[in-house]
C-alpha positions in Angstrom: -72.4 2.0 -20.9 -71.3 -1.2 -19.7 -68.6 -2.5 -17.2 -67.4 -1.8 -14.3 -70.4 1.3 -12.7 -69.1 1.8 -9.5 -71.6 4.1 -8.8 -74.4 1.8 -9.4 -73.2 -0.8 -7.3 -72.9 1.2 -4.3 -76.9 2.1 -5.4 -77.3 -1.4 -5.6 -75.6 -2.4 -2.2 -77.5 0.2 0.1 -80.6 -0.8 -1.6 -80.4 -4.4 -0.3 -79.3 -3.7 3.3 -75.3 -4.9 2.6 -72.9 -2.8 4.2 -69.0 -2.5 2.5 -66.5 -5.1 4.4 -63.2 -3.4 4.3 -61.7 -6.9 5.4 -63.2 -8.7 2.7 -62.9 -6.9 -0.3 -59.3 -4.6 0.4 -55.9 -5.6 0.7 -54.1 -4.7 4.0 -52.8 -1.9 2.8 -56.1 -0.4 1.8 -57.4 -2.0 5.4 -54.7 0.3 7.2 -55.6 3.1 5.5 -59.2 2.9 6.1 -58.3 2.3 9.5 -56.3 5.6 9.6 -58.5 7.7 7.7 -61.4 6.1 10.8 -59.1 7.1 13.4 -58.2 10.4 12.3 -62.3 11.3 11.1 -63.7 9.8 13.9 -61.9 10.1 17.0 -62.9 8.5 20.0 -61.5 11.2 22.5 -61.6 15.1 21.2 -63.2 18.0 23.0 -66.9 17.6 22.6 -67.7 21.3 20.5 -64.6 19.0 17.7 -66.7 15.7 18.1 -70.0 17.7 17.2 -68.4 19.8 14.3 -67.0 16.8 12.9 -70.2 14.2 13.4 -72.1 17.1 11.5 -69.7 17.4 8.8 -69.3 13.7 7.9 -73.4 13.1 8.8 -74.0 16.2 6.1 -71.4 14.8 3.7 -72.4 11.2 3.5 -75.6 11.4 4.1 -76.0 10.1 7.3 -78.5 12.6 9.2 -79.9 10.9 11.8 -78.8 7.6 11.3 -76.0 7.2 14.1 
């Protein structure tokens, strides 16, 4: 197949170190929503047993174990 693989370039993108820039590749509406979806995943003031659950969740669904 040819074209458009998103998959491939997020392969591609981790492999060499870049990271994905929500302000330079998204409109503002697709800024704001990232910025809501943040907000509401990753709270910065929650009772700690909700901070864990959560920080284990989204470390076990992206992949992310030991990395923040």
């Amino acid at each position: 197949m040819s074209g458009g693989d998103d998959a491939g370039d997020t392969v591609d993108a981790a492999d060499t170190g870049k990271c994905f820039d929500p302000t330079s590749c998204c409109s503002a509406r697709e800024q704001a929503m990232i910025a809501a979806l943040r907000a509401y995943l990753r709270p910065e003031v929650a009772p700690e047993c909700l901070m864990a659950k959560l920080k284990a969740t989204l470390d076990h669904c992206c992949g992310e174990d030991g990395k923040r």
